[in-house]
C-alpha positions as CSV (number, residue, x, y, z in Angstrom):
1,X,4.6,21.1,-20.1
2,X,7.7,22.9,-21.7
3,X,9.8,23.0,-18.4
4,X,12.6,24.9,-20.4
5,X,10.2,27.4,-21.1
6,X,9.3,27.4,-17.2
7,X,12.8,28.0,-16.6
8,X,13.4,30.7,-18.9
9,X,10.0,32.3,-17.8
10,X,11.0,31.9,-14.2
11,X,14.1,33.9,-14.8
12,X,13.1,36.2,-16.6
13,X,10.7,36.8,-13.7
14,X,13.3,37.0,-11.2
15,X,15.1,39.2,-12.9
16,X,12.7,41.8,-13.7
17,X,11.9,41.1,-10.0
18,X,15.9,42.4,-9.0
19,X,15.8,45.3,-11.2
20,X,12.7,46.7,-10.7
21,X,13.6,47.7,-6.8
22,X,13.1,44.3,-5.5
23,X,9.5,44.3,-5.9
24,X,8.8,46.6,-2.9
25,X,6.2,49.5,-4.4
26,X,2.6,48.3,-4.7
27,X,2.0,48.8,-8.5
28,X,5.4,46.2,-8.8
29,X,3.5,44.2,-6.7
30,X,0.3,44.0,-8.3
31,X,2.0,43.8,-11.9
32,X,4.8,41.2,-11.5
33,X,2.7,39.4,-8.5
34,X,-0.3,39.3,-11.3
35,X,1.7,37.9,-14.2
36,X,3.5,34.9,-11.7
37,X,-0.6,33.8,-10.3
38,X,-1.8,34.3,-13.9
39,X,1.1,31.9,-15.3
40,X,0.8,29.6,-12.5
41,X,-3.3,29.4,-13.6
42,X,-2.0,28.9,-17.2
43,X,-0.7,25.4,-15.9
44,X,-3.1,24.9,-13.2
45,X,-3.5,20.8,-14.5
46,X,0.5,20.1,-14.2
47,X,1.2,22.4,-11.2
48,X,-1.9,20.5,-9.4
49,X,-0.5,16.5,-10.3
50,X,2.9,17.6,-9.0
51,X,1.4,19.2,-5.9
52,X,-0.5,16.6,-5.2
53,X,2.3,13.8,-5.4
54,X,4.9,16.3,-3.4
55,X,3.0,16.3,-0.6
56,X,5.0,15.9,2.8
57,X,3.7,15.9,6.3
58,X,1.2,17.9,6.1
59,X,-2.1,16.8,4.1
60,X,-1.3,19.4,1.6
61,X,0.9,22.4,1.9
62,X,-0.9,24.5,-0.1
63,X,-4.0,25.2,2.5
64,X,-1.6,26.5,4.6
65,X,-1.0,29.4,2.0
66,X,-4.8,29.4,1.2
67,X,-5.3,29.5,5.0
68,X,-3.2,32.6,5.1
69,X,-4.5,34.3,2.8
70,X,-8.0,34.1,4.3
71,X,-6.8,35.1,7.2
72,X,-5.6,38.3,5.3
73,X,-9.0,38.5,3.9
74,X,-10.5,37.8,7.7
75,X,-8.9,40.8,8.7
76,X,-11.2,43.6,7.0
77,X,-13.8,42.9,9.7
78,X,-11.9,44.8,12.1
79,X,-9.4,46.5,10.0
80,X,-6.5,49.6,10.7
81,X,-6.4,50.5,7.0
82,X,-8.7,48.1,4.8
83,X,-6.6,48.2,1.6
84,X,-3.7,46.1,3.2
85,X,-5.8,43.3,4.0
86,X,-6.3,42.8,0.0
87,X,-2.7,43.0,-0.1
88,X,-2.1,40.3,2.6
89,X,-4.2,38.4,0.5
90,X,-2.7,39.2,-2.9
91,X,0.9,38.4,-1.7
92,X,0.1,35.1,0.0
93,X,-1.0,33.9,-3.2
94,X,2.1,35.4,-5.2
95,X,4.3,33.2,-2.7
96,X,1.9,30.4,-3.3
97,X,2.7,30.3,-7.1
98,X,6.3,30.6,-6.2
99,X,6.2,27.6,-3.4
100,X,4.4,25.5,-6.8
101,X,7.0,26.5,-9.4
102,X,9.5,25.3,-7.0
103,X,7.9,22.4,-6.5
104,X,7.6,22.0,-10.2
105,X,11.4,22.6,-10.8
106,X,12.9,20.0,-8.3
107,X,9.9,17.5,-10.2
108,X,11.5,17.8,-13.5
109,X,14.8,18.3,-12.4
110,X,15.4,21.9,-13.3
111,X,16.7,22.8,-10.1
112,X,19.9,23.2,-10.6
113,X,20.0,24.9,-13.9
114,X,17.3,27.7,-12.4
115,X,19.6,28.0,-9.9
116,X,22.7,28.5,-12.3
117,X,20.7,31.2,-13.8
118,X,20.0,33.5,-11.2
119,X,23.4,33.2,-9.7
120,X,24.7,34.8,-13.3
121,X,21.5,36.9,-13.4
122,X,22.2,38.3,-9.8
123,X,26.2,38.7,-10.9
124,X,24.4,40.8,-14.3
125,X,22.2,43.3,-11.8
126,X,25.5,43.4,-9.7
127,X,27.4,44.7,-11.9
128,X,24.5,46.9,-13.5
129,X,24.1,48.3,-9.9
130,X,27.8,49.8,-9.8
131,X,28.2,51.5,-13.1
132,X,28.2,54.7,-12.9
133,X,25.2,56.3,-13.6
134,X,23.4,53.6,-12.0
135,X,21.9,56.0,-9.1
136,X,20.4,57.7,-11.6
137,X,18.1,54.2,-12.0
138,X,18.0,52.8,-8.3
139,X,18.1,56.0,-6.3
140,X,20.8,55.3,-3.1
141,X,20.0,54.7,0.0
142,X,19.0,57.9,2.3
143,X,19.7,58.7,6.1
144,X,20.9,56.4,8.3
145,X,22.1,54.2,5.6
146,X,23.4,56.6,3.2
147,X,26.9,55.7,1.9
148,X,26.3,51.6,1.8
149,X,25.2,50.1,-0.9
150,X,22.0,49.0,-1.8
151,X,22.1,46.9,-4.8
152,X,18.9,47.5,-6.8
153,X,16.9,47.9,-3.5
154,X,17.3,50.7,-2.2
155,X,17.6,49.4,1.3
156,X,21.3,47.6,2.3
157,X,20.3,44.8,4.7
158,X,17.7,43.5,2.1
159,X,20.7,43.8,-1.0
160,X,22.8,41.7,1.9
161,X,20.4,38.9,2.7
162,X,19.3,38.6,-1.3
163,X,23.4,38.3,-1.9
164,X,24.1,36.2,0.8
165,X,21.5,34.0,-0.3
166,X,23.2,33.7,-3.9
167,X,26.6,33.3,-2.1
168,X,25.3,30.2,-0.5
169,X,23.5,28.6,-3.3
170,X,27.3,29.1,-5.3
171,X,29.0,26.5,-2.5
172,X,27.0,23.9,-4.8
173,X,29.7,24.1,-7.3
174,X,32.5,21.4,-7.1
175,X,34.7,24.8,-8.0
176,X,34.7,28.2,-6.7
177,X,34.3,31.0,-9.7
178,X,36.6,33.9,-8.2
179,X,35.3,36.4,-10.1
180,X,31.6,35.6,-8.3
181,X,33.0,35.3,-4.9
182,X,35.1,38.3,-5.4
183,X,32.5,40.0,-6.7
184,X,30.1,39.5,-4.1
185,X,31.8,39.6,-1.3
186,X,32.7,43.1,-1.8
187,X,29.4,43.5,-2.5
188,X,27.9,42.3,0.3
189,X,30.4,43.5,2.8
190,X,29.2,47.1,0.9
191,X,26.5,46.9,2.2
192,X,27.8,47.0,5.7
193,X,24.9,44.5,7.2
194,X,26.0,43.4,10.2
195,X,23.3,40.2,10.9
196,X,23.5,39.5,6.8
197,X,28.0,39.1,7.8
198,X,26.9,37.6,11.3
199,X,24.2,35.0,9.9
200,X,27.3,33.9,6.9
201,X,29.7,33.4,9.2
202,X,27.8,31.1,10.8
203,X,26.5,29.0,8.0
204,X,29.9,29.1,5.5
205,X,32.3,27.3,7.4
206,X,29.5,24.8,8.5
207,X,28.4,24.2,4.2
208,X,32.4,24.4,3.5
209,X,33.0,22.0,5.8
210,X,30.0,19.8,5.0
211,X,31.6,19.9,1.0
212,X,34.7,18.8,2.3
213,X,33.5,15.9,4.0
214,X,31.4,14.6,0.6
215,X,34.4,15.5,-1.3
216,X,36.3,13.0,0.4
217,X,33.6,10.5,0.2
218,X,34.3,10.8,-3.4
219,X,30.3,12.3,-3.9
220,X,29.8,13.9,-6.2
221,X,26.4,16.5,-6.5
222,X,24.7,16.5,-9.4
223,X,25.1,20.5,-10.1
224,X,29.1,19.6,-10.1
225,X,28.5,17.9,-13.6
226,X,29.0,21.0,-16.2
227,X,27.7,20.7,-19.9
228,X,29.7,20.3,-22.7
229,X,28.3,24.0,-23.5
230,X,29.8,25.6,-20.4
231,X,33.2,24.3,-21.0
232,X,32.8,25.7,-24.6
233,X,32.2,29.1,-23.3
234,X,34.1,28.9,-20.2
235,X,37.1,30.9,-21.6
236,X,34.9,33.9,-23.2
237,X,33.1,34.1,-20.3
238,X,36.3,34.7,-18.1
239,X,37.0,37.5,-20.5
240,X,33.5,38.7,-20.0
241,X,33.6,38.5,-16.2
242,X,37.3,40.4,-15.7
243,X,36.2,43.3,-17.9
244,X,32.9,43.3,-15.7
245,X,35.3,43.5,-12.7
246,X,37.9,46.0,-13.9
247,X,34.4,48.6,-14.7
248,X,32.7,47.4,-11.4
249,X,35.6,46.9,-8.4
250,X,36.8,50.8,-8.4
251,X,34.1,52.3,-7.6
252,X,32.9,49.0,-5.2
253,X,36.6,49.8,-3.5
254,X,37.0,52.7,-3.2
255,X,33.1,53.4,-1.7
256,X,33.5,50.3,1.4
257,X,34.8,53.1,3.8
258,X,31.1,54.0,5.0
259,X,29.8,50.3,5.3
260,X,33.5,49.1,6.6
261,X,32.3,51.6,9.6
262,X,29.0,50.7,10.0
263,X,30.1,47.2,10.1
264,X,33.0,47.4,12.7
265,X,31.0,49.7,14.7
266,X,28.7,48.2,17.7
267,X,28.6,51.8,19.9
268,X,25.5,52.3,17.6
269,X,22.6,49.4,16.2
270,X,19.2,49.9,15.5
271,X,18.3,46.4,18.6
272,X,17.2,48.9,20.6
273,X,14.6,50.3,18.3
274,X,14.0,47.1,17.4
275,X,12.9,45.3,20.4
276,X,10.8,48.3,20.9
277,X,8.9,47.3,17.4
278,X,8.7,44.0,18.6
279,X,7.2,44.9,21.8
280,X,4.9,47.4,20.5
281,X,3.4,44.7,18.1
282,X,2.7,42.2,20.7
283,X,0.4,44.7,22.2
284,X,-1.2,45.6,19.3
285,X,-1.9,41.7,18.8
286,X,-3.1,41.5,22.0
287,X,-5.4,44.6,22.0
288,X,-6.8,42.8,18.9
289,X,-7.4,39.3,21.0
290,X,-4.9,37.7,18.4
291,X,-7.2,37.9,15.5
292,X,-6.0,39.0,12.0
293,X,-6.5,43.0,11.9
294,X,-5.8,44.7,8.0
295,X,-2.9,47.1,8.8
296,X,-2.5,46.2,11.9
297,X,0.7,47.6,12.6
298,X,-0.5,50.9,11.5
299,X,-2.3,51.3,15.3
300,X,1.1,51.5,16.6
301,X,0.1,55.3,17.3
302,X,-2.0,54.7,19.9
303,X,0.7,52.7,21.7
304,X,3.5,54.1,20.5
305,X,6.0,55.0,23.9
306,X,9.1,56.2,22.0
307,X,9.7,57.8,18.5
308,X,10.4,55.6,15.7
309,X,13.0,56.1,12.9
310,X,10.9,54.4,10.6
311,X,7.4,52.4,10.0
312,X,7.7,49.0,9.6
313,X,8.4,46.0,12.3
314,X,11.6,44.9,11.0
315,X,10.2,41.1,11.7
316,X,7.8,38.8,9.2
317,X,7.0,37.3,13.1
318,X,5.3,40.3,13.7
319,X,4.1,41.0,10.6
320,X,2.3,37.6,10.3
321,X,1.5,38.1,14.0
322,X,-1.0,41.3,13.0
323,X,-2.3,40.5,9.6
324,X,-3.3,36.8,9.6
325,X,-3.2,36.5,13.5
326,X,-1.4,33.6,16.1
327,X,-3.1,30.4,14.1
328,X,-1.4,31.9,11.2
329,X,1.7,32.1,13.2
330,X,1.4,28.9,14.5
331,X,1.2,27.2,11.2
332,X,3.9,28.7,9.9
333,X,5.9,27.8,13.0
334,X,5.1,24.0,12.6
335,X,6.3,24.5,9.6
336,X,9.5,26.0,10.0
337,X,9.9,23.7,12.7
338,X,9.9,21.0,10.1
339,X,11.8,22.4,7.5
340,X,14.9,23.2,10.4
341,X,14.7,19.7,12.0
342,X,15.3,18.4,7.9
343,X,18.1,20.6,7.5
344,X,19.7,19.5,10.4
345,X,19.4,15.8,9.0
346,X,20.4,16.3,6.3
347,X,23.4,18.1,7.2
348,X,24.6,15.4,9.4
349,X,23.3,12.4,7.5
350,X,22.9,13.7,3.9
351,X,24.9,13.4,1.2
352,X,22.9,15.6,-1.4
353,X,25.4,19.0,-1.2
354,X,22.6,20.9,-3.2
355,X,19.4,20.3,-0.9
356,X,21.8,21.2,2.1
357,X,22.8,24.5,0.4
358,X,19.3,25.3,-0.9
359,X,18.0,24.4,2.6
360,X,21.0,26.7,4.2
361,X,19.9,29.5,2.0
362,X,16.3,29.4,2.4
363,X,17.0,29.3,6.7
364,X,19.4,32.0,6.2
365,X,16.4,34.5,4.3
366,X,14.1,33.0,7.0
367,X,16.5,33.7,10.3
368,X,16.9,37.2,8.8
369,X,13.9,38.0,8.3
370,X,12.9,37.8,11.6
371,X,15.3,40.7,12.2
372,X,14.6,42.7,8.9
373,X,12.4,44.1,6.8
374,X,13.1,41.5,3.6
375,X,10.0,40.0,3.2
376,X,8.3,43.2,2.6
377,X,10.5,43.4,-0.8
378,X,8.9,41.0,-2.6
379,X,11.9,39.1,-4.8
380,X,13.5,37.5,-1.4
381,X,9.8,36.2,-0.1
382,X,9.5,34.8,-3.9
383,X,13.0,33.5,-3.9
384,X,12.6,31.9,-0.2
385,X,9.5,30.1,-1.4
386,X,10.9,29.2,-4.9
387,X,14.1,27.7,-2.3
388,X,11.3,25.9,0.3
389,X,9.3,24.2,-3.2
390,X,13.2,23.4,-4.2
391,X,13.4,21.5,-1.4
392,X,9.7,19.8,-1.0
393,X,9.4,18.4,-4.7
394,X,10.5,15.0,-5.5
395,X,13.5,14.3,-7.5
396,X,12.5,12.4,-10.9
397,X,13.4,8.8,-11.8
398,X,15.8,10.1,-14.0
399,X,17.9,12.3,-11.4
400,X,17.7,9.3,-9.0
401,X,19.5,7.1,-11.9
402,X,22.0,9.4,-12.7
403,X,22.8,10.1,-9.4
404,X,23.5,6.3,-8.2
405,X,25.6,6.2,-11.3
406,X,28.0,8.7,-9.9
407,X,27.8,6.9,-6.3
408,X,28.7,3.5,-7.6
């Protein structure tokens, strides 16, 4: 397989993905969703040995996507609304495909250059998203979030977990790029989430002070090591990036008074609300004996106690917990379970600073979505997948050899 044409397929993908609202309306769904399965078929023979030899603790961690997706599919025997068990179905299979291509990328050593393309792809949406004019493409947020920004979501606490994310995976770099960090921090503190700023401040200084420690190990990570094309191109692409910024940080400035509010303002959060969503799907799931139910959030009518501002859980728990039922759930949980006790090893024992970023990143989408509504735009649960296969493929002979090179 051409794995430089993966790459450049892959972020292409993702950026389309970005751009085109996150992947949140169906028809995005069902187009972008369709050409990532269709590609992954395309390469069923390679995607299927590198599976197959990534394997980790359990047999095969495919079925469990399979698995869900059946559930999804078991759910139009009792359904709410029929059509979203198809959907259920459709998008555990779309995540599957992403889970494999990471998988495939970590296999052949990719990694980090797939990664150093969407941070500059996600800094080229960035600024796209401020011009002016740009509302006119990704229509701004409405009431209650009106005045924060939104990226090329729509939605502000989804635009802060997909930055976030990016802001973590940068902390792989041996050097900070200013203009990034600038760049998105005043972009993400736009957006005026106050669990996306919670959930970073908790996971920076622990990843900064990780680096530090390898640093003076004298270890190096392999995504430190810059090609002689990128110190080529380094000055023109300084020039590049301060023009960006002189175009992009008015308006960014000068439009941080709403989401500065929002943030320093606890009086008023949506927990409330919240918890009530949370509560009000347990008892849908229990109405329905735990079993997957099609829609099943869509009973919350006949339960419902107190209005809602809007129609959706907030919480992939609860999500999961209707659709594909509590095995579902449970499976998932073991999983997760696995994935945080590695990320704990490795951040006390490990010495790899890009798995314990890429780990970071992927429990920071994970811890937020159990508060949010991010999985529901479909570019973060492809990105956390792509970030979990990152992190379950083997590294290749050749990485391994490099890589005790720079230790010795």
């Amino acid at each position: 397989m051409n794995y430089g044409r993966t790459e450049n397929f892959l972020s292409v993908f993702m950026f389309l993905g970005m751009i085109c609202h996150g992947i949140f309306f169906i028809r995005e769904w069902l187009v972008l969703g369709a050409v990532l399965i269709f590609y992954t078929i395309a390469h069923w023979k390679q995607v299927c040995l590198t599976t197959i030899a990534a394997k980790k603790k359990f047999r095969n961690p495919v079925s469990i996507f399979l698995l869900l997706s059946l559930f999804s599919l078991v759910g139009l025997f009792s359904p709410v609304r029929a059509i979203d068990g198809w959907l259920e179905a459709f998008r555990w299979l779309v995540y599957l495909s992403a889970y494999l291509w990471g998988i495939q990328l970590a296999a052949a050593g990719g990694a980090n250059r797939f990664l150093n393309r969407m941070i500059w792809l996600t800094i080229l949406a960035v600024v796209l998203s401020w011009l002016p004019g740009s509302e006119n493409i990704w229509l701004p947020p409405g009431p209650p979030e009106e005045g924060r920004y939104a990226f090329c979501f729509g939605y502000p606490n989804s635009a802060a977990a997909f930055l976030g994310c990016q802001l973590m995976v940068i902390l792989i770099k041996r050097g900070f790029n200013p203009f990034f960090l600038l760049l998105l921090g005043i972009s993400i503190l736009s957006t005026g989430s106050r669990a996306s700023i919670l959930l970073l401040l908790l996971f920076i200084p622990i990843l900064l002070l990780k680096k530090r420690a390898l640093t003076q190990k004298n270890i190096i990570n392999m995504d430190s090591i810059r090609t002689v094309t990128e110190k080529r191109s380094q000055a023109s692409v300084r020039i590049i990036l301060l023009a960006c910024l002189i175009i992009v940080l008015y308006p960014a400035v000068s439009s941080i008074q709403v989401p500065f509010s929002h943030l320093s303002s606890w009086t008023y959060t949506s927990m409330a609300e919240r918890i009530t969503y949370y509560a009000d799907s347990i008892r849908l799931a229990r109405d329905a004996y735990f079993l997957p139910r099609a829609g099943g959030w869509l009973g919350f009518p006949f339960i419902q106690t107190t209005p809602y501002w809007t129609l959706d859980t907030h919480s992939s728990f609860c999500r999961v917990l209707l659709n594909q039922g509590i095995i579902a759930l449970l499976l998932l949980m073991l999983w997760a379970r696995q994935g945080f006790r590695s990320f704990v090893q490795d951040l006390w024992n490990g010495d790899d600073l890009g798995t314990i970023c890429t780990k970071a990143a992927a429990l920071f989408l994970g811890l937020h979505s159990l508060i949010d509504v991010d999985m529901s735009f479909g570019i973060i649960g492809i990105l956390f997948w792509l970030l979990v296969g990152l992190n379950t493929g083997e590294k290749t002979e050749n990485q391994d050899k490099i890589r005790t090179a720079l230790l010795s």
